[in-house]
N, C-alpha and C positions, 0 to 999 in steps of 0.2 A: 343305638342309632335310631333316630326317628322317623317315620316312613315319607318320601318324598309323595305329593300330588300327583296323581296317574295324569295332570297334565305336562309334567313335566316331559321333556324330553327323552323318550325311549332308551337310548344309547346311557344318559346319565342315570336312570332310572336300575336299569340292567347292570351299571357299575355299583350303585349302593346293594341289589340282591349280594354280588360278589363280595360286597366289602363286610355282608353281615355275615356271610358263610366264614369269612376268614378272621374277623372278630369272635368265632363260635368258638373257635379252634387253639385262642391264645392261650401260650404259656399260665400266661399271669392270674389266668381265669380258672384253670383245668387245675392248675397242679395244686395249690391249699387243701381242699377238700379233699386229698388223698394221700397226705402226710401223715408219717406214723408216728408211733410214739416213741421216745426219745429208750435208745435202747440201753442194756447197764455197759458194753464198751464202744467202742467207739463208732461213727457214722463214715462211710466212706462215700462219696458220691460219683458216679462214672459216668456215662452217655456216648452217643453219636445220634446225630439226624442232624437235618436244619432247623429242628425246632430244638437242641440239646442245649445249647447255650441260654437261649429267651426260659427253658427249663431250669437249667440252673442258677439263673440271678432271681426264678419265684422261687428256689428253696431257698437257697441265701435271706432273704426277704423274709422268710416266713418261718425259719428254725430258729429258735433262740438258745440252742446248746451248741457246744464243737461241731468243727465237723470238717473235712478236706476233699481231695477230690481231681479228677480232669475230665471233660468231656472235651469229644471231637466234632466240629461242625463246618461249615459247607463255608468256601473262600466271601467276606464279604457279612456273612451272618453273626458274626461272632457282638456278643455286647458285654460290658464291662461286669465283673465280676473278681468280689473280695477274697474269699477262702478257696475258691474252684477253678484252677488252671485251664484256660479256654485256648485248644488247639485247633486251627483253622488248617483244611485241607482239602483237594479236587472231587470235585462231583462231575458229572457221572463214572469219569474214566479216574482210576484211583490217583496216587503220586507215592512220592517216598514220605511225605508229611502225615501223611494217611497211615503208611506202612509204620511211621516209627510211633505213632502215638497208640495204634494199639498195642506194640509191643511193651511201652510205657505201664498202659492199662492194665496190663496180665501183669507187672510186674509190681504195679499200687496194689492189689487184690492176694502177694502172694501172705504168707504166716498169719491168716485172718482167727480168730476163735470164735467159739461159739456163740460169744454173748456178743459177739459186734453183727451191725448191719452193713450192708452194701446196697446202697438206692442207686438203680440205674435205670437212668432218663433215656428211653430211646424214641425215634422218628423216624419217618420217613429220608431214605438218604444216608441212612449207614451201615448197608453194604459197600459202599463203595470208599465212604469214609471210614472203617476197619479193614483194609486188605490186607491181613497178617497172612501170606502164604503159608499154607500145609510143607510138613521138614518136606524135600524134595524139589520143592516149586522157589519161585522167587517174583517179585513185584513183574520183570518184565513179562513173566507169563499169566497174571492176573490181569495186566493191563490187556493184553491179547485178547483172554478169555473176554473181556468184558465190553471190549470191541464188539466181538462177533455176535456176541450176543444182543445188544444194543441192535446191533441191524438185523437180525435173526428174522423178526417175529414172534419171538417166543413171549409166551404169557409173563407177567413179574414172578407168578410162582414159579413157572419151569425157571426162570434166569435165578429166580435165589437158591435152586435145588442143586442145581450148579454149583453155584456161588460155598454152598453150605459143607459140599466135599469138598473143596479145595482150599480152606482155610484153617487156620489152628486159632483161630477163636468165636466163628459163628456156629451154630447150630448145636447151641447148648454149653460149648466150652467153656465161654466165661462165668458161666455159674456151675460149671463144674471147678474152676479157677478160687471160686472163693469161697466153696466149702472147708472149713462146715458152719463160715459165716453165715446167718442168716440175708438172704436176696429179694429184695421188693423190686420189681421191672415196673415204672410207670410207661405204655406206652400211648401214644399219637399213633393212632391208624392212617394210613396212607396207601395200601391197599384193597382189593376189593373182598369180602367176605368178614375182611378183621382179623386175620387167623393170625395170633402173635408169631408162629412162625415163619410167616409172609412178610414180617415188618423190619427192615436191617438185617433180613435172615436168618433170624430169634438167636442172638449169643446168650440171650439165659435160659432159651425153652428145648425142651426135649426135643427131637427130630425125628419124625417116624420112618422119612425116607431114607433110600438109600443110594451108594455110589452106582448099582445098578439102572436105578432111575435116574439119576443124574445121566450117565452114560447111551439110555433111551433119548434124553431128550438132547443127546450133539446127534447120535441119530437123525432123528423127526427131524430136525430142522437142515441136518447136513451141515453141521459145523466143525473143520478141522482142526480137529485140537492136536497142540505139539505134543510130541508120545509122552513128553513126563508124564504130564494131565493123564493119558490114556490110560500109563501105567498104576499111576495112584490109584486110579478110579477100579480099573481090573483088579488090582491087588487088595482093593479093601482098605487098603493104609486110610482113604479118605473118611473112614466112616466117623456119623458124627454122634456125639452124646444121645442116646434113645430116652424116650419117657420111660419113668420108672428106673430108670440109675439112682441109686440111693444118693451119690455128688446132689441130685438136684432135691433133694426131699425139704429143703427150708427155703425154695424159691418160690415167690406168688407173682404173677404179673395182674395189673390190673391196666385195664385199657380205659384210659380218662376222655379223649376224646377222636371221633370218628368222621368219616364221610358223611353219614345219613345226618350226623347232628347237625352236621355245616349248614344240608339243604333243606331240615327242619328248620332253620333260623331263618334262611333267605326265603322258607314256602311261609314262616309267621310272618315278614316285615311286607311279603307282596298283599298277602289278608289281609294288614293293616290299610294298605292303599283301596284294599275293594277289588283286586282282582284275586281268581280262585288260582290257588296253585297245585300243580299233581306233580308227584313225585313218581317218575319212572322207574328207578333204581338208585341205587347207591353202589352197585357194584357191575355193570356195564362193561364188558370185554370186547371185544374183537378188534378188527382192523380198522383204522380212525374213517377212513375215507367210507366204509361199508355202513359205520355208526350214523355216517353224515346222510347215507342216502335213503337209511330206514325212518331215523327221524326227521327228514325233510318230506318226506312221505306223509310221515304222521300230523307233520304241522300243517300240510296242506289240506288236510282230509278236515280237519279242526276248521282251518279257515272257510272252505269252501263247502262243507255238508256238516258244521255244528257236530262233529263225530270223530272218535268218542268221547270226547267234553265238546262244551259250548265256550264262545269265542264271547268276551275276554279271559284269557287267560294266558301262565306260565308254565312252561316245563321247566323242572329241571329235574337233572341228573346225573352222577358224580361214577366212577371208575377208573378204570386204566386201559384206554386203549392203547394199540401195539399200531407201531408202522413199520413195514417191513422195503429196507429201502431199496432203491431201482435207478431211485438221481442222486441229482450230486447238489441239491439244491438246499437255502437254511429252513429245515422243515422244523418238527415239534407237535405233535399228536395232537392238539388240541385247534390250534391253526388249520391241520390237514384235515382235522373232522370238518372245521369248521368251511374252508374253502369246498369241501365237497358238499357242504350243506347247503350254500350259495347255489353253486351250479344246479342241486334238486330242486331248490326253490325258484332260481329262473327269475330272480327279483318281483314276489309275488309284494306287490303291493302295504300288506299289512301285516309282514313278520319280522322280526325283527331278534338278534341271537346275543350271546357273549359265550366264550368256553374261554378258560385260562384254568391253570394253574393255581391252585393254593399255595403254593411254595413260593410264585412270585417267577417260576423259571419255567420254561416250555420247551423242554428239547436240550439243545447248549445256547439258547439263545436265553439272553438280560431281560426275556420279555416275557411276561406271565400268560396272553394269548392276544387277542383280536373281538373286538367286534361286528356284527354284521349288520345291514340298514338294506331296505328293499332298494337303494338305486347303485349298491354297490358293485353290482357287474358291471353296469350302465358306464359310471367312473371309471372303471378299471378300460373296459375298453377303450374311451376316452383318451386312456392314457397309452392306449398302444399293447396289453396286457392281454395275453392270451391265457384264459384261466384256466384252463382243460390243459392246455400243456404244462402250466407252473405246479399244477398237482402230478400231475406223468412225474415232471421231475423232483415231487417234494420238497419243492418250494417256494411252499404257504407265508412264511414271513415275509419272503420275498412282496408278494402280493398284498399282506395288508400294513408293510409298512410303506408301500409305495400310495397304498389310499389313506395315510393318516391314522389307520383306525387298531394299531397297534394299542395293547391293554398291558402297562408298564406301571410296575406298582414297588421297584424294587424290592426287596428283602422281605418278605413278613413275619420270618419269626417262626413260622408253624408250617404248617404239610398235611392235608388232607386229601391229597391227590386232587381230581382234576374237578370244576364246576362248569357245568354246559346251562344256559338257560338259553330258552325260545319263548318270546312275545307274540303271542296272536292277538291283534284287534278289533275290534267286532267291525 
């Protein structure tokens, strides 16, 4: 992508940063360079994320021996694909489509040998696409679980620690499933830190936690679980594959691409234009509306006292904030950082924002996030919109699809979690 004219239009200028982050991240681009070599039996190829699919038609594409296969990916993602069974199924909150394809998956990986491989493409997004309930449990009580958690607050790690006791094929299972196959995990980071166990809830990687922590964090948060849950988790029945189980001694994962690379690509194409870019993180936590009113802070202190960078410039910076919900409104972490960054900034003349989604989805809304433009309170009141109260109720969509500035990019294929950028002007 070539870098637009810093006279261009702020708003469109801030959508090509987005569209390099997510360019950074493609399938098509990541997965070549980390293909192995063709093993002496057979190649089996499995996945889940939203990026699992766009994953599997670059190894189709790029294998010139046998090979079969299914992954799972998110309703809408799905692209065509010859030898690899592409099954579509509910993101965030599970479904039975979800439920039956990983049972499928454990059942492609069974009587495996030595000399075969197993390439499993994973992403962002498949936790919820694998909800193969633990013996005891069943789909309607992952659905619950997964509820609660969603509106908790709870960190992505605490929600996958969770996640990871209460299922029979994440946190490590499936490659204890396909030993003594040899298991290569290419993953897409969509968390913050990278930790392959953070990512779909690692079904190939060891799990250091346990159902005790898991049990802390309904605790911490005060989440009531139905006693089955309670019980598995007291009982230990939930525990999951540990590092160091010999099941996993012929798995590698190799993590192809991340967060930080997304907002190295959007901090190269703003250089390219002549403004300087700073990168604050790539792994950025707390609560959305808290993120909004620290870095509205910061982008003021930049605008108005040259501190600590000099104005022009870009922030960005990528993570996963948490919304812990209160209303009943259509929110999405990225919107609600965003609307609170609005109200910090009080329409200060010369800044200018976008936060969305690399996945292309924000919350359960079709829409990747929003833009911000200094007269967009102004508008909004204009239009009758009480902004302070549309964040009370967590509902941020509400508020910038009512001002047009909705950032709708459908589908992209990939997942690097979330991209926030701030324009200051001199």
């Amino acid at each position: 992508m070539s870098a637009a004219p810093f006279s261009a239009a702020p708003r469109a200028w801030l959508r090509e940063l987005f569209g390099a982050a997510i360019d950074s991240a493609q399938p098509a681009l990541c997965i070549p360079p980390h293909l192995p070599a063709p093993p002496a039996g057979r190649l089996i190829v499995i996945g889940a994320g939203k990026a699992s699919a766009a994953m599997a038609r670059a190894v189709e594409q790029h294998w010139r021996g046998p090979l079969s296969g299914l992954v799972v990916t998110r309703y809408g993602y799905a692209v065509p694909c010859e030898r690899i069974e592409i099954i579509e199924a509910a993101h965030p909150v599970p479904d039975e489509a979800g439920r039956h394809a990983a049972e499928r998956m454990l059942e492609r990986v069974q009587g495996l040998r030595a000399d075969d491989l197993v390439l499993c493409l994973i992403s962002g997004g498949g936790s919820a696409l694998l909800p193969l309930p633990a013996a005891g449990l069943d789909l309607d009580l992952k659905q619950t679980m997964s509820r609660a958690l969603l509106a908790s607050g709870a960190t992505i790690s605490e929600m996958n620690c969770v996640r990871r006791h209460l299922s029979a094929i994440k946190g490590g299972r499936l490659a204890a499933a396909c030993h003594p196959a040899r298991v290569l995990t290419l993953l897409i980071s969509d968390v913050p830190g990278d930790r392959p166990i953070d990512i779909a809830s690692g079904p190939t990687v060891g799990d250091p936690t346990t159902c005790a922590d898991a049990l802390g964090i309904l605790r911490r948060y005060g989440i009531e679980a139905p006693e089955a849950v309670l019980d598995l988790l007291r009982s230990g029945r939930g525990e999951s594959v540990k590092p160091g189980d010999p099941r996993l001694a012929g798995a590698e994962v190799r993590i192809i691409a991340t967060p930080q690379k997304a907002l190295e690509a959007a901090a190269a194409l703003a250089r390219d234009a002549g403004i300087e870019a700073h990168i604050l993180g790539d792994a950025i936590e707390g609560e959305a509306r808290d993120v909004g009113k620290v870095l509205g802070a910061m982008a003021l202190q930049i605008a108005e006292r040259n501190q600590p960078f000099e104005a022009p410039c870009v922030l960005l910076s990528g993570g996963e904030t948490t919304v812990t919900l209160g209303g009943s409104g259509r929110g999405g972490r990225n919107v609600e950082y965003l609307l609170a960054l609005a109200i910090a900034l009080d329409g200060h003349p010369r800044i200018h924002a976008l936060a969305g989604d690399t996945d292309g989805v924000d919350g359960l809304e079709e829409i990747a996030g929003a833009t911000l433009a200094p007269d967009s309170l102004a508008r909004a009141w204009e239009l009758g919109l009480r902004p302070k109260d549309m964040l009370a109720n967590n509902d941020a969509h509400s508020f910038f699809s009512a001002l047009g500035d909705s950032v709708i990019t459908g589908p992209t294929l990939t997942n690097v979690n979330d991209f926030r950028a701030i324009l200051i002007e001199r």
